[in-house]
C-alpha positions in Angstrom: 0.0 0.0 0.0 1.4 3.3 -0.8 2.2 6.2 1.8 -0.5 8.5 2.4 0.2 11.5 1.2 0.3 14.3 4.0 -3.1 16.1 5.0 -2.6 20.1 3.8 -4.1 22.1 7.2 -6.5 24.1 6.5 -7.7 27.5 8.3 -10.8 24.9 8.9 -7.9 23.0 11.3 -6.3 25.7 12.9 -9.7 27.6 14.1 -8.6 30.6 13.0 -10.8 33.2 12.2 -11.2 33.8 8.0 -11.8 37.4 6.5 -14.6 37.6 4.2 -13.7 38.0 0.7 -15.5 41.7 -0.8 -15.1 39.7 -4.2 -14.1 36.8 -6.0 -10.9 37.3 -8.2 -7.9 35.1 -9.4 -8.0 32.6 -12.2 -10.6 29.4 -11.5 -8.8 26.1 -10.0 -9.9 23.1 -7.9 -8.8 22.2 -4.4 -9.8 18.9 -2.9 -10.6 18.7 0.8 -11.4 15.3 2.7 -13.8 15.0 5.2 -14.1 12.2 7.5 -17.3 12.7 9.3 -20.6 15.0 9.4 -19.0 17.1 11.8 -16.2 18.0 9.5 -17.9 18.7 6.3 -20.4 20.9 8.7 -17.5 22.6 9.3 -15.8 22.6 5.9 -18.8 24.3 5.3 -18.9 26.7 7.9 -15.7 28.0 6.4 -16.8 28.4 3.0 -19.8 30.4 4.0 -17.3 33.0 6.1 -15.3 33.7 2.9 -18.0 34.2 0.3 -19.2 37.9 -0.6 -22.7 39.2 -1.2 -24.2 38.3 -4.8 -22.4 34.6 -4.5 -23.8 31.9 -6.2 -22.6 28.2 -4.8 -23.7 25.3 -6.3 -24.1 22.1 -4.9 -23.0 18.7 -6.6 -22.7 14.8 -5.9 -25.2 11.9 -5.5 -28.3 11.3 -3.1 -26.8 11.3 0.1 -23.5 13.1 -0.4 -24.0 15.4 1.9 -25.0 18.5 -0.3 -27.7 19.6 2.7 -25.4 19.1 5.4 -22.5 21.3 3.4 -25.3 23.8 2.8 -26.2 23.9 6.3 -22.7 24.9 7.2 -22.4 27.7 4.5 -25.6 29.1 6.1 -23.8 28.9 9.5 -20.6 30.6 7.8 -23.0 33.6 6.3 -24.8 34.2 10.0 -27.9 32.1 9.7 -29.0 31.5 13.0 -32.2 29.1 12.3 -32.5 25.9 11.5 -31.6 25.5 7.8 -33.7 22.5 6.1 -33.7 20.5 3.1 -35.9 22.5 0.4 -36.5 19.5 -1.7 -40.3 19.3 -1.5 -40.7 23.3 -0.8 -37.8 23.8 -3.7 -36.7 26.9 -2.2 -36.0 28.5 1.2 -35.1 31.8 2.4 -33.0 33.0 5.2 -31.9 36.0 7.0 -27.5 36.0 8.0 -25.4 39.3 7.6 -27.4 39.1 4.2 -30.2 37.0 2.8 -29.6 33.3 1.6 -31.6 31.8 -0.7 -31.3 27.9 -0.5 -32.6 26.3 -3.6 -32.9 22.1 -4.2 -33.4 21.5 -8.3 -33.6 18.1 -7.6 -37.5 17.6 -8.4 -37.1 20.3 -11.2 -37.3 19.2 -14.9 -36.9 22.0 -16.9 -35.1 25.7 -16.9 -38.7 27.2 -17.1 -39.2 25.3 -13.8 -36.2 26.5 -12.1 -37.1 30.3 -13.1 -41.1 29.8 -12.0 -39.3 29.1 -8.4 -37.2 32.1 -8.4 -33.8 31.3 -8.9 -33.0 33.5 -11.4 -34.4 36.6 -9.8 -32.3 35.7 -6.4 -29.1 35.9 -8.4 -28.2 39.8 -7.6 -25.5 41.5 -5.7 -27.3 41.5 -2.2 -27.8 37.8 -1.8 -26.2 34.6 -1.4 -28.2 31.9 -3.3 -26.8 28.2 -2.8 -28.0 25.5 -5.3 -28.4 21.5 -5.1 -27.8 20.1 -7.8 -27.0 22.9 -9.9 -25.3 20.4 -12.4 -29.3 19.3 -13.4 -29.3 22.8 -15.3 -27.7 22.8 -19.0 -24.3 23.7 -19.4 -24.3 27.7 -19.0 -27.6 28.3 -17.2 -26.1 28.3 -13.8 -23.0 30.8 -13.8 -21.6 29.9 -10.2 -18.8 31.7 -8.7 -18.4 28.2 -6.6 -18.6 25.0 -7.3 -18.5 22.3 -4.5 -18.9 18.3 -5.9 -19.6 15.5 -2.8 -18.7 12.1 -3.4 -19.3 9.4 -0.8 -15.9 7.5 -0.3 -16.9 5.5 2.8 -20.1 5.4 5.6 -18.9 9.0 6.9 -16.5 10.3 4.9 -16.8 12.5 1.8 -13.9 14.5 -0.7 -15.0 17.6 -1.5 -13.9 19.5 -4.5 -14.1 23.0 -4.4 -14.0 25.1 -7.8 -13.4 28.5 -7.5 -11.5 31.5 -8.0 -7.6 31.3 -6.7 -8.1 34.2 -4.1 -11.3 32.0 -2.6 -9.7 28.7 -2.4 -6.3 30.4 -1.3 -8.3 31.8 1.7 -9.9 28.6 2.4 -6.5 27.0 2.2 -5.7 29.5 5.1 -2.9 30.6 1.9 -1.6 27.5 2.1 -0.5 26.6 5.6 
């Protein structure tokens, strides 16, 4: 069996408290984070939603059970929400007040783009909110413009790798700038 290869720290590790971004900028690249338990993608999470600005648009990505709610519910911790965040998979959309509003969408019962726009999504998108989609990867190719873009893929009963697609300045502060 091959060594592991050593765990990069993250400001998610060292409890350190991030500085929220006033914009997205840098060129877009991937960084892959491992999460062994709930707890620790809440928290991967919880980091995310401290970084992004007003007006960003996160979608959500992986297979039933991934853990696209739970990572959602951390971004709304992250962004100041203080209530209990739920799935919006039969309501299709939720709303919430943090330091700005949050607009929680689920596309997963949605079938067409009409659809999606009838529930709102589109008009959320602005430079006041925070609008988080699930399964933003049912849209076609180029509906859905998000400034991040988080897969979840089960690799085990708890634990999950996350891939986080972004702009370099984003992922660099998640990274804690690489310590």
């Amino acid at each position: 069996m091959p060594p592991r290869p050593a765990r990069r720290r993250t400001r998610i590790d060292d409890g350190a408290e991030p500085h929220r971004l006033s914009r997205f900028e840098g060129e877009r690249r991937s960084v892959a984070l491992a999460s062994e338990s709930p707890d620790r993608t809440l928290a991967i999470g919880r980091e995310i939603g401290s970084l992004v600005p007003r007006g960003a648009v996160l979608s959500l990505e992986g297979g039933l059970g991934a853990g696209k709610t739970l990572i959602a519910k951390g971004i709304c911790a992250g962004l100041g929400v203080s209530g209990e965040v739920l799935s919006p998979t039969f309501v299709l959309a939720e709303e919430y007040a943090g330091l700005f509003p949050v607009f929680h969408f689920d596309l997963y019962r949605l079938g067409s783009v009409d659809e999606v726009a009838r529930v709102g999504l589109f008009d959320a998108i602005d430079d006041r909110n925070v609008v988080i989609v699930e399964w933003g990867d049912r849209l076609p190719p180029g509906t859905l413009d998000a400034d991040v873009r988080i897969v979840l893929e089960i690799t085990g009963d708890r634990s999950r790798r996350i891939t986080v697609e972004g702009r370099g300045g984003f992922l660099d502060s998640l990274e804690g700038g690489g310590a």
